[in-house]
C-alpha positions as CSV (number, residue, x, y, z in Angstrom):
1,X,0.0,0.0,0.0
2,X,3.0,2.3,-0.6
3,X,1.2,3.5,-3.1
4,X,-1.7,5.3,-1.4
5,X,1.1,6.5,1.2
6,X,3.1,8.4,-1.6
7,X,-0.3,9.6,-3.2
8,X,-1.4,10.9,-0.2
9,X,1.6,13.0,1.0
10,X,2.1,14.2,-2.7
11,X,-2.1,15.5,-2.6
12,X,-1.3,16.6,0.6
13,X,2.0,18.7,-0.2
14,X,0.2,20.2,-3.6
15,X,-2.8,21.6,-1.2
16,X,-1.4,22.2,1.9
17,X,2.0,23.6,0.5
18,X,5.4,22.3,1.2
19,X,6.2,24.9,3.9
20,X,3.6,22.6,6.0
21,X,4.9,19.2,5.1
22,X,6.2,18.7,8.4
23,X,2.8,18.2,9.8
24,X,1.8,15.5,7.7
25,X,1.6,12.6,10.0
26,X,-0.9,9.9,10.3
27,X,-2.5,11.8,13.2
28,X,-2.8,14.9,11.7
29,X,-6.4,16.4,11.7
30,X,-7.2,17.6,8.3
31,X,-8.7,21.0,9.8
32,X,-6.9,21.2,12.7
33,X,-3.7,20.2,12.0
34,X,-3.2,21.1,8.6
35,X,-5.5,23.5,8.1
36,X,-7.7,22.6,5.4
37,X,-11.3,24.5,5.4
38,X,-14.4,22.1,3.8
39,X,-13.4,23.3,-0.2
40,X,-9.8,22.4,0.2
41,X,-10.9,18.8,1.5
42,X,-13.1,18.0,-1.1
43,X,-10.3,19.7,-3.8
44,X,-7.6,17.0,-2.5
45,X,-9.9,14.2,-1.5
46,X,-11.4,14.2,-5.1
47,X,-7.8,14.2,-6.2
48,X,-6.6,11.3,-4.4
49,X,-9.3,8.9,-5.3
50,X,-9.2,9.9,-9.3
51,X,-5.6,9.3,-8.9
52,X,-6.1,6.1,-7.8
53,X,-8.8,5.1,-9.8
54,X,-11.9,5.0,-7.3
55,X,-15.1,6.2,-7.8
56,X,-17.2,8.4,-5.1
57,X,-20.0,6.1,-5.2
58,X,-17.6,3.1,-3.3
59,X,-17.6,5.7,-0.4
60,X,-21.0,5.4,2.2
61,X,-22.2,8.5,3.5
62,X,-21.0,7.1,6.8
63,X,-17.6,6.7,5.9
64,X,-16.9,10.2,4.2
65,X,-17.9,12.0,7.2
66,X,-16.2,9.9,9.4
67,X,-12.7,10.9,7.8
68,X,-11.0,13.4,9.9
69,X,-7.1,12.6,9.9
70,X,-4.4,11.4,7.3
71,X,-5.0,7.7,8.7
72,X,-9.1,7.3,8.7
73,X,-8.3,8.4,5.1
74,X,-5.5,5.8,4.5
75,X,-8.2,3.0,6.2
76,X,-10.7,3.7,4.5
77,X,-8.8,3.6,1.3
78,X,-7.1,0.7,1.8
79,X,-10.5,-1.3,2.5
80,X,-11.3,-0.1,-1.4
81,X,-8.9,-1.2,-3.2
């Protein structure tokens, strides 16, 4: 699943700028921690997912609200593909 790791901290970098890199960690809070307000989440989330070839309708309600650090996101990924 290297893959989704590299995918995810190249989205990440791209939206949160590299000058915040450092506080990319599977903890991180996407609002919180790295600052990203509800536009920038859906910018990168839709990123990720077209990069790795997922569709939006794989992804319950439940689970897209559920998402609130670098690791629910890597979780929930994994389970998809």
């Amino acid at each position: 699943m290297k893959a989704v790791d590299k995918i995810l901290q190249k989205q990440l970098i791209t939206t949160i700028g590299k000058k915040n890199a450092h506080k990319i960690t599977d903890n991180a809070l996407f609002v919180e921690d790295l600052g990203m307000n509800s536009m920038l989440l859906i910018s990168f989330f839709t990123s990720v997912i077209d990069e790795l070839k997922i569709s939006i309708i794989e992804f319950s309600d439940s689970e897209l609200t559920e998402i609130r650090s670098v690791l629910d996101l890597k979780t929930i990924l994994y389970s998809k593909l």
